[in-house]
N, C-alpha and C positions, 0 to 999 in steps of 0.2 A: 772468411767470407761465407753467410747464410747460403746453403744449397737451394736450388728451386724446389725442393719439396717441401722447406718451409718456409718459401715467402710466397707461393702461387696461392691464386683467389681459390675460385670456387672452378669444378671442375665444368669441359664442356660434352652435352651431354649429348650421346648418341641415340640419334631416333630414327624411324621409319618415315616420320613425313612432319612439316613444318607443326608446330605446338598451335595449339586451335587461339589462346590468347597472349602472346608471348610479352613480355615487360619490356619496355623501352631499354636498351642496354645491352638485352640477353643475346648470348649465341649460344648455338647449337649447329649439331654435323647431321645434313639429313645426307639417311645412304640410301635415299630412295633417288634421287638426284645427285650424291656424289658432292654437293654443295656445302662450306660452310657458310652458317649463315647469321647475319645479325638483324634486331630488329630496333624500331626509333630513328633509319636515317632518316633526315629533315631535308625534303627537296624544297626548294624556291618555287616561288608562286612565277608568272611570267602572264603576258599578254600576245594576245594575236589578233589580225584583224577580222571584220567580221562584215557583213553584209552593209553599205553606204547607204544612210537616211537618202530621202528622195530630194529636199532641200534643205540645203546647210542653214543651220539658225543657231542664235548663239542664247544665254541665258534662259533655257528650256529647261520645266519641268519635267519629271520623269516619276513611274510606280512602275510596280511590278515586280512578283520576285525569283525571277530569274529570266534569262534572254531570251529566252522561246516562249516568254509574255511579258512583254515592254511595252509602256506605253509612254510615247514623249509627248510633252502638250505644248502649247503657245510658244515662246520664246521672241525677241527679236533679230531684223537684218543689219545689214551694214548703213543701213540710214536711218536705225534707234524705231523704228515702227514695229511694236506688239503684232504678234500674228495672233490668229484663231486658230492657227492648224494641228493638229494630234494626226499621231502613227501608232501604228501596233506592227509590235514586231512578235516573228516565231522563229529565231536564229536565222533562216536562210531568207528572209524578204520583210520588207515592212509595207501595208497597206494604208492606205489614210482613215484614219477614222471621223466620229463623230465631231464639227464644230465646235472651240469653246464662246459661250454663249458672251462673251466679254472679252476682247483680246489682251493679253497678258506676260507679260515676262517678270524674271527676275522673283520668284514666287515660290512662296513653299507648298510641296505636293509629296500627297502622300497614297495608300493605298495599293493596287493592284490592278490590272490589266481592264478588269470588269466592275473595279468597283473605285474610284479612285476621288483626288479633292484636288481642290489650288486653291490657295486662298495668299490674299495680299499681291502683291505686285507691282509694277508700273506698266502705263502709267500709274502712281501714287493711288492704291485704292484699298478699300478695306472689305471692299467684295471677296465671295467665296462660290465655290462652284464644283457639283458633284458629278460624275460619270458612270452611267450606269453599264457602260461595254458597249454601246451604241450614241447616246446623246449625253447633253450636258442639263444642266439645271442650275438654277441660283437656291443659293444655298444663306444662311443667317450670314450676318458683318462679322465681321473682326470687331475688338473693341476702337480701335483707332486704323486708320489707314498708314499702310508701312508696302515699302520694298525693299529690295536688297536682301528678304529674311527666308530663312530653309525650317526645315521642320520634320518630322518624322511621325510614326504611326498610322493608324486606319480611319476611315472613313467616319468608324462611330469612337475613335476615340485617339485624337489627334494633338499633335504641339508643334504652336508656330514660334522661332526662337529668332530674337534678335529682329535685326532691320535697322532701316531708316526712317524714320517718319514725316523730317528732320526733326531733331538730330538723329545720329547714332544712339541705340539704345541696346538695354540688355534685358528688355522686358520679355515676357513669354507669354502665351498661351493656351489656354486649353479647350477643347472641343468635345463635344460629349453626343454626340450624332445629332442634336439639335442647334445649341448655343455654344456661344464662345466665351469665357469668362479669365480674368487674369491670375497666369501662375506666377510660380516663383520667379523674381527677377536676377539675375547674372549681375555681380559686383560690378562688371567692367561694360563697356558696351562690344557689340557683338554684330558685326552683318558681312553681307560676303561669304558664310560659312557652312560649314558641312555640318550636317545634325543626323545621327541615327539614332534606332533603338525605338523607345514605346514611350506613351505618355509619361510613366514611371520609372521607368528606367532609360534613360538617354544621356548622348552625350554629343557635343560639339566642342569646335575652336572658335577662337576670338574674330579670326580674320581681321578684316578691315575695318577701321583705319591700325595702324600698327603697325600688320603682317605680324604679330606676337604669336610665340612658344604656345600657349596656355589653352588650354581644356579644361572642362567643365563637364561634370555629370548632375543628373538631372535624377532625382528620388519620388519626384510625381509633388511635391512640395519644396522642396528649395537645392538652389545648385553648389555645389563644393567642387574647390579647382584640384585637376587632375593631373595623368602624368603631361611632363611638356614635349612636344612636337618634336624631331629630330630640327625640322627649318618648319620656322615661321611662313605659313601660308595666307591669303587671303584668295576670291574668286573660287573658290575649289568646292566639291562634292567630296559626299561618304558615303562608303555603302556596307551592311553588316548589322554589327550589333552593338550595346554599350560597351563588352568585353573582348567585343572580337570585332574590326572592323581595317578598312584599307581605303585611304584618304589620297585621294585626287585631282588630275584637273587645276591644281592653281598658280597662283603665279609669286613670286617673291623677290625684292631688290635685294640687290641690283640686276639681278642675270633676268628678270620678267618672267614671262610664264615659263612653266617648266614640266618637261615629261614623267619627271620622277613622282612616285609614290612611297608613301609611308602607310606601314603597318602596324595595328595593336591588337594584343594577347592580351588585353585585362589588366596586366602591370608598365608597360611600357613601350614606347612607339618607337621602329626603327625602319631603316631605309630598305622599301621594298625595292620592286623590277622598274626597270625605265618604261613607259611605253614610246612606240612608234613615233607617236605624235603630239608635237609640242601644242597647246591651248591651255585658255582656262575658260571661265564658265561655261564648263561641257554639263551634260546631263548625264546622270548614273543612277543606275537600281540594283537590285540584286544582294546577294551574299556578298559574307568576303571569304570565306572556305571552298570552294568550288568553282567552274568554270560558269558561275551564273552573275557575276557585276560584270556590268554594261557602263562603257563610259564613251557617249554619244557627242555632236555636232560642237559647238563653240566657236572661239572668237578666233580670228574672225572669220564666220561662217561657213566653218568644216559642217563635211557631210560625212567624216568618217568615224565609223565604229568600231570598236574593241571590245576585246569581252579577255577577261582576267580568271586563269586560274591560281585560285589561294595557295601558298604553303601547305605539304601531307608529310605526312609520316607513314615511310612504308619499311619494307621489310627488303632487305640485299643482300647479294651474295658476295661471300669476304675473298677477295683476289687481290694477288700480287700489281695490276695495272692500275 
């Protein structure tokens, strides 16, 4: 039988205080603390609740990139009527802000607290409309009128994906702080769904009708299908990036809406933290790395707020418990 002198790895190295960049994997004995220690463990992301919009509305837009600047816009009640109302949030309270000049749900919005869009919605409209942190404006059409459609990016350069028009479609858009003109269109059709990321880099799911697996990334000219879904969502939000994001809010048969979350690293999507509370068409902004995605009011007509912090990678101390 091999002695452990020669089948041990690599030895563990004794130092005065933790290593300034240490390698996923590595351990080390700090004798300044007496601790062994390793680094790379992977904590779980998880949700907590957060400060209650002032009223509950369901299919609300949202920008902003992080919860201590949120801004929710329009949405509808329990009796399908478009509001005009917007909130700004700063973690611990939300104020009403500036009317939108159109009421509107079901819409894609994009931008940031002070600087943000909506465009498309229902009622059925191909209206668009800019926030300057105080008021609203009308802003260029869409090329056709759609709802049901999400979208991502800024003010001066935006994409509306998917919708209804009728029908279901998987056409897109692009925005370019003036005009809107048509991008690459999605093999399949696409509405009900989450979209993050930039004109050029983006990505969403199929959603509705379906509730299918399938993603889609967006090149700023044509879209190729991605990793698939842990479960088939429709109704749902995303907040993040093309490569890194955490997917919300939606609802799936036969169990309906549902509190779970899925997460993606770039390669592949897996079952994040449950939240609290069960909805779908909630509103969300923010990161997916940090305690900064917000996932706000929905159906039917929650007022409560969440905010999620991502998956880290920190550094622990190796103990027997």
């Amino acid at each position: 039988m091999a002695s452990y002198n020669t089948i041990k790895g690599l030895t563990v190295k004794y130092l005065s205080a933790d290593p300034a960049n240490p390698e996923d994997g590595q351990v080390w004995y700090n004798s300044g603390t007496g601790n062994l220690r390793v680094d790379g463990m992977v904590l779980a992301g998880s949700w907590a609740s957060s400060t209650a919009i002032p009223t509950g509305n369901q299919r609300m837009g949202a920008a902003g990139t992080s919860n201590s600047a949120s801004l929710l816009l329009g949405g509808d009640n329990v009796s399908d009527t478009a509001q005009t109302s917007t909130f700004e949030g700063n973690s611990s309270s939300w104020t009403s802000g500036g009317a939108l000049g159109t009421a509107v749900a079901n819409m894609a919005s994009y931008g940031t607290q002070t600087a943000a869009m909506a465009a498309g919605g229902g009622p059925r409209t191909a209206n668009s409309q800019t926030y300057d942190g105080s008021s609203w404006s009308e802003g260029n059409n869409l090329p056709a009128a759609k709802l049901e459609l999400s979208g991502c990016g800024t003010t001066a350069s935006a994409l509306a994906v998917g919708g209804s028009l009728p029908p279901f479609t998987g056409t897109s858009e692009e925005y370019d702080g003036t005009n809107w003109t048509a991008g690459g269109t999605i093999p399949t059709v696409v509405s009900n769904n989450g979209t993050v990321g930039t004109q050029t880099a983006a990505l969403t799911n199929t959603g509705y009708p379906g509730y299918t697996t399938g993603t889609w990334n967006y090149d700023g000219s044509s879209w190729t299908a991605g990793a698939a879904l842990v479960t088939g969502m429709a109704f749902n939000r995303t907040s993040g990036t093309q490569t890194l994001a955490v997917l919300m809010n939606g609802s799936s048969p036969p169990t309906g809406d549902s509190p779970g979350t899925q997460l993606y690293n770039g390669t592949a999507w897996a079952t994040g933290p449950s939240r609290a509370v069960t909805a779908s068409n909630r509103a969300s902004s923010g990161s997916a790395t940090q305690a900064e995605t917000m996932s706000a009011g929905g159906y039917p007509n929650k007022t409560e707020v969440e905010e999620f912090t991502g998956p880290s990678v920190i550094t622990k101390n190796i103990t027997t418990s």
